[in-house]
N, C-alpha and C positions, 0 to 999 in steps of 0.2 A: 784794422784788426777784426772788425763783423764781417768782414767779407771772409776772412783768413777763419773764422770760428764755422760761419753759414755751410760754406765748403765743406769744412770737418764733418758739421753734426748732419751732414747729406752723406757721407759714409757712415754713419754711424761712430763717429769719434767725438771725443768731447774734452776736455782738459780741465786738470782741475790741482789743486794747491795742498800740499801736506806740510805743516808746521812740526819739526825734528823736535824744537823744545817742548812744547804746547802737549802736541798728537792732533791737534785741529784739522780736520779736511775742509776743503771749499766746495762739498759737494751741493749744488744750487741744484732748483725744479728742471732747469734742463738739462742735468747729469743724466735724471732718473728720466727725462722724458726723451730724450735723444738717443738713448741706449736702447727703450723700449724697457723700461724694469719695471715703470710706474703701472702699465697694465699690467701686469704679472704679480701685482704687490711686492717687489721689492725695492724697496727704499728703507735708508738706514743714515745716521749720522756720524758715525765714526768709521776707525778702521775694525775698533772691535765689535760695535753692534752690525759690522758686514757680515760677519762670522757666521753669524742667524742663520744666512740665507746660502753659505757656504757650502757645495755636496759634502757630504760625511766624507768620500773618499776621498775629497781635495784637501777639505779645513786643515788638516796636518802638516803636508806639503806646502800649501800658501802660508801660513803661520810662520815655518820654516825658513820659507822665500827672505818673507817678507821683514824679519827680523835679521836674517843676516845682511838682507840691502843694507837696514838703516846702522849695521857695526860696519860695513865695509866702509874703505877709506874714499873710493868713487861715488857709492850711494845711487850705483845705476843698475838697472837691473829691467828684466819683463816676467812678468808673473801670470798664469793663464789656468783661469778657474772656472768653474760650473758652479751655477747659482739657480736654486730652486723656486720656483715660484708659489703665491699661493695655491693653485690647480695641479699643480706637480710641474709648472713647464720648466725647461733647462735653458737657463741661457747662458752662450759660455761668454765671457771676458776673459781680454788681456789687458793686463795694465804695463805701462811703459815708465819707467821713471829715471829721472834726472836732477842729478843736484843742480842747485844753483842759490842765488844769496848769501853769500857764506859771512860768517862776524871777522873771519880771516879765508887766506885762498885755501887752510887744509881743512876747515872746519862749517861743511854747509851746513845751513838752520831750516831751509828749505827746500823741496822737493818738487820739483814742475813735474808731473804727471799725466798721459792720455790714455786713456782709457775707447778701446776696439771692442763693440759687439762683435766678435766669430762666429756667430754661431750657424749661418746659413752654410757657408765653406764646414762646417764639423757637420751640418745635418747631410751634407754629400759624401761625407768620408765613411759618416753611419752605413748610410743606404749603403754605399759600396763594399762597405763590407759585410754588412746582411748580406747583400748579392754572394761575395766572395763564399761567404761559410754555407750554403745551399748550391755551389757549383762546386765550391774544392776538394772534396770527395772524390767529386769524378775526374777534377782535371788535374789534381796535387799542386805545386807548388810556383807552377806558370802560372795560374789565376790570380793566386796572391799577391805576386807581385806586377802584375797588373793593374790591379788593384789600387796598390801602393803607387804606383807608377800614375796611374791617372789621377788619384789624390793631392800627389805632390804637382799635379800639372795644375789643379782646380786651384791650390796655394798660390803658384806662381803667376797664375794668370790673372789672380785679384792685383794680387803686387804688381804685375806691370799696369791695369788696368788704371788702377792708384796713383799710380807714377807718373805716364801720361797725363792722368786729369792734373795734376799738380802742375805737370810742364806745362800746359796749355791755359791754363788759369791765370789771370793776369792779375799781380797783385798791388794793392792802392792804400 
């Protein structure tokens, strides 16, 4: 299993435990340290002291997310927010979650969860679109999607990257 976590938190992923009755998280120092939040000052103990550190433009929409996962009858869901730092930095997360533990099979009490710093793949979709809106003027609406078109390559090409290193991984 350290082997299977070491992997993880070498992309930047981490897993961590949400209590349905409770509202407990398992968020441990390498949550914050493997994400990179702990330089940035964000670290937080719950789901609601996350909110703190939540963009204004997100806090609504993840709040939203995140409350209809836990009425839904699956209790699965990805959830993908911007988080400010002390210096203003942004760093974006996705969170992944999955029931499991349940007191009966329709009834989970807990939530397995991983947690994805994105934010190098969104610092590329930025620039490219900074880029975009300084040429699309001149060139209309073949830049843009372009654009887009290279963005969604820069996405895919993490995921297969990820994918491989998974397949080639041997696990013990």
């Amino acid at each position: 299993m350290q082997k299977i976590l070491s992997v993880l938190a070498a992309h930047q992923i981490i897993l961590w435990e949400y209590d349905i009755l409770t509202g407990k998280c398992s968020f441990t120092d390498d949550y914050f340290r493997t994400l990179g939040l702990k330089e940035t000052g964000i670290v937080f103990k719950d789901i609601n002291d996350f909110y703190r550190f939540a963009h204004p433009d997100d806090m609504d929409a993840c709040q939203k997310s995140f409350a209809a996962m836990l009425t839904s009858e699956s209790k699965t869901s990805q959830i993908r927010v911007r988080c400010i730092g002390e210096h203003k930095e942004v760093i974006w997360l996705e969170d992944h979650f999955l029931s499991y533990k349940g007191n009966d099979e329709t009834h989970p009490d807990k939530l397995l969860a991983y947690t994805v710093n994105v934010t190098i793949p969104r610092k590329y979709m930025i620039c490219l679109f900074t880029i975009s809106m300084s040429i699309a003027p001149f060139e209309g609406n073949k830049v843009l999607a372009l654009i887009h078109d290279i963005s969604d390559r820069i996405c895919r090409s993490r995921e297969l990257i990820e994918t491989k290193r998974w397949q080639k991984t041997p696990i013990s």
